[in-house]
LOLO-574434 format. One record per residue (C-alpha): residue number from 1; residue in three letters; x, y, z negated. Coordinates in Angstrom, 3 decimals. Each point is the difference from the previous one (the first is absolute). Example, Ala and Ser with C-alpha at 12.3 -4.5 7.8 and 13.67 -1.06 7.14 Angstrom:
<rs>
- i aa px py pz
- 1 ala 12.300 -4.500 -7.800
- 2 ser 1.370 3.440 0.660
</rs>
This chain:
<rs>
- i aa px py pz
- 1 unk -3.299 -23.595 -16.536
- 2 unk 2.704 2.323 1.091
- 3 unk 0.062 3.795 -0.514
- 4 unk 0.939 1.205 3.285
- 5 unk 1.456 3.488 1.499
- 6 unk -1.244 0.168 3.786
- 7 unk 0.446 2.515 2.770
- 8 unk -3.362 0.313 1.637
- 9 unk 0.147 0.918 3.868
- 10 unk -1.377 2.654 2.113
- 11 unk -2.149 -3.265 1.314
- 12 unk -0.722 -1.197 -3.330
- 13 unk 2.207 -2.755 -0.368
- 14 unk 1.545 -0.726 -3.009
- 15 unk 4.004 -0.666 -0.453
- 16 unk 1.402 -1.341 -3.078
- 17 unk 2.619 1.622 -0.981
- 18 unk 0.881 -1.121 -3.729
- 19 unk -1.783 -2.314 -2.678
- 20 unk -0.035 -0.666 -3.980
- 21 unk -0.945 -3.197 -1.408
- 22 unk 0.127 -1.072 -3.077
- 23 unk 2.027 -3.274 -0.911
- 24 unk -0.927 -2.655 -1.740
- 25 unk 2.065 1.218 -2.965
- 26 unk -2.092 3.450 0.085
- 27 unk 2.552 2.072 1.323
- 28 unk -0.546 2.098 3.059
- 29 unk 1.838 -0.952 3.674
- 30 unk 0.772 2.813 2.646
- 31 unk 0.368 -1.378 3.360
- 32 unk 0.722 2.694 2.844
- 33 unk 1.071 0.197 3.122
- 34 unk -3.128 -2.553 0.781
- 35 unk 1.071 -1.415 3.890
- 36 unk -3.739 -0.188 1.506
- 37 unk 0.519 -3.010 2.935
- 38 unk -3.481 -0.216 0.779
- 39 unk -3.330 1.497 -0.854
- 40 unk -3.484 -1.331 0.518
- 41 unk -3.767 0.796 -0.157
- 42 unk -1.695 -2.802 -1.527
- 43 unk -3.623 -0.889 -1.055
- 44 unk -0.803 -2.214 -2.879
- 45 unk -4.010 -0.663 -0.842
- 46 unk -0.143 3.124 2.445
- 47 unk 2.160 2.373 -2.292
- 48 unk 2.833 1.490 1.838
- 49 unk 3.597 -0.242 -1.435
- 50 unk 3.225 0.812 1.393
- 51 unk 2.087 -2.955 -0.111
- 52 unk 4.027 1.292 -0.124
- 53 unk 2.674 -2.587 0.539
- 54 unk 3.138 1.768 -2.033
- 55 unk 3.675 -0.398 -0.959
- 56 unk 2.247 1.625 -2.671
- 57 unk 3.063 -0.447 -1.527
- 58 unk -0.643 -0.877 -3.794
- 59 unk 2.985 -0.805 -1.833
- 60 unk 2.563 -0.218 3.140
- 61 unk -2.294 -2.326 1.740
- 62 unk -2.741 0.864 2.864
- 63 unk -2.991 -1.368 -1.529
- 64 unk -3.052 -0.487 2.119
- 65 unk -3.522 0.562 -1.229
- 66 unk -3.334 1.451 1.682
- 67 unk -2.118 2.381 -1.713
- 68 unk -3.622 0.642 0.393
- 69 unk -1.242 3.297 -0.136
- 70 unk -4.385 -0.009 -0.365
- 71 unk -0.849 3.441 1.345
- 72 unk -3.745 0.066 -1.260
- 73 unk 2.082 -0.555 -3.581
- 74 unk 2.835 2.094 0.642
- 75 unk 1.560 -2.926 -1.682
- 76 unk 3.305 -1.987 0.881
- 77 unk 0.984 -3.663 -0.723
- 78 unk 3.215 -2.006 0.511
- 79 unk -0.355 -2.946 1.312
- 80 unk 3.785 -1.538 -0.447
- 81 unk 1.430 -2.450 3.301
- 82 unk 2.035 -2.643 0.111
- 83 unk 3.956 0.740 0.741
- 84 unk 1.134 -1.339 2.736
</rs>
């Protein structure tokens, strides 16, 4: 799960703007300036969820990742990518 700060659009779409995560040693991650390269509606079992394909620097590299964002939940997910 990812705690996420969006900007929602005059046409309700949603824009990730920053995240929090926590890490694996239970401290808390800020990653802004989230570059959104692709977002898309998706169904799964016939629930809809936005389907973002992402990139951020983290630590002086541009990490890729794609986060998930469950409307009927108003809940986000990271789903993390393989770098290329």
């Amino acid at each position: 799960k990812a705690a996420v700060k969006c900007w929602f659009t005059a046409g309700v779409k949603a824009m990730p703007l920053i995240m929090k995560l926590q890490s694996d040693l239970q401290e808390i991650l800020t990653v802004d300036h989230i570059i959104v390269l692709r977002a898309e509606k998706k169904w799964y079992a016939g629930i809809l969820t936005w389907e973002y394909t992402c990139q951020a620097l983290v630590e002086g590299k541009m990490v890729p990742f794609v986060l998930l964002f469950h409307p009927e939940e108003c809940q986000w997910k990271l789903k993390r990518t393989k770098e290329k």
